[in-house]
C-alpha positions in Angstrom: 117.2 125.0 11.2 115.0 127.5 9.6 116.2 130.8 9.3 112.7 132.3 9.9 112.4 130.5 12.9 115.3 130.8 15.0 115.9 128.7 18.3 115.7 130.9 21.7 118.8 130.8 22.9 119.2 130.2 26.4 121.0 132.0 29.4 123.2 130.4 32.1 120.3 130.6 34.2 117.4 128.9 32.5 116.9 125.1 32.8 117.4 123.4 29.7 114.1 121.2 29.3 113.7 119.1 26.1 110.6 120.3 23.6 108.4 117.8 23.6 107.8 115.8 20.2 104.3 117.3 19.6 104.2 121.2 20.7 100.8 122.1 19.3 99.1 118.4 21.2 101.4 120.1 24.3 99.5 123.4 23.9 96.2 121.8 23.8 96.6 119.6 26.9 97.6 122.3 28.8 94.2 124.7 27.7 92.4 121.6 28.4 93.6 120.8 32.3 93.3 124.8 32.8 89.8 124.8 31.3 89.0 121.8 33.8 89.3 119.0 31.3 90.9 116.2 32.9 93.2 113.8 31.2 90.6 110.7 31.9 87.9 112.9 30.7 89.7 113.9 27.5 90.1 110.3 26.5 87.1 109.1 27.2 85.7 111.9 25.4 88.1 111.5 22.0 87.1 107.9 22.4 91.0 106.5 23.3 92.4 104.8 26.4 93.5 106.7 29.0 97.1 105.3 28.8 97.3 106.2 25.1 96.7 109.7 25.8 99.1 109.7 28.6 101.6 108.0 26.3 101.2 111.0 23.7 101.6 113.5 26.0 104.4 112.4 27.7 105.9 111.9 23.8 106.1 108.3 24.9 103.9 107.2 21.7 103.3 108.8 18.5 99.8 109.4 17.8 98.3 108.1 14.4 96.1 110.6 12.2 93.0 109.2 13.3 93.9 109.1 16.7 95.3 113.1 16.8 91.7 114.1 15.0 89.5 111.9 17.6 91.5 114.7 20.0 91.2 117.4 18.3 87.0 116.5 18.0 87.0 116.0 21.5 89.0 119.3 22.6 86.8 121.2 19.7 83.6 119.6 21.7 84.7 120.7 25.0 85.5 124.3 24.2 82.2 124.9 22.8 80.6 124.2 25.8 
């Protein structure tokens, strides 16, 4: 662990809930769908299979380079308007 970066630590209380594999692709799904961006949208957009993109965000499939920059084009389109 990096000493700069310390883990939360967690109270009796909170849930323990995995992190998913790719926080930063977690981040940007979840300012898409509150920006109105639906999943199906985002693929078709970023030029990928709905499925794929499901796959990545559930951490079910690691996305290549190619595939994470056709996302990040895509989210980069939508946020300009």
């Amino acid at each position: 662990m990096n000493p700069r970066c310390p883990r939360p630590t967690l109270t009796a209380t909170e849930p323990r809930t995995p992190s998913p594999p790719y926080p930063w692709l977690a981040i940007s799904f979840e300012l898409a769908a509150n920006c109105g961006l639906s999943q199906i949208e985002l693929a078709r957009q970023a030029g990928i299979r709905p499925e794929t993109l499901n796959r990545i965000e559930q951490g079910r499939n690691k996305p290549s380079i190619p595939t994470i920059a056709k996302i990040d084009r895509a989210l980069t389109e939508f946020s300009k308007g």
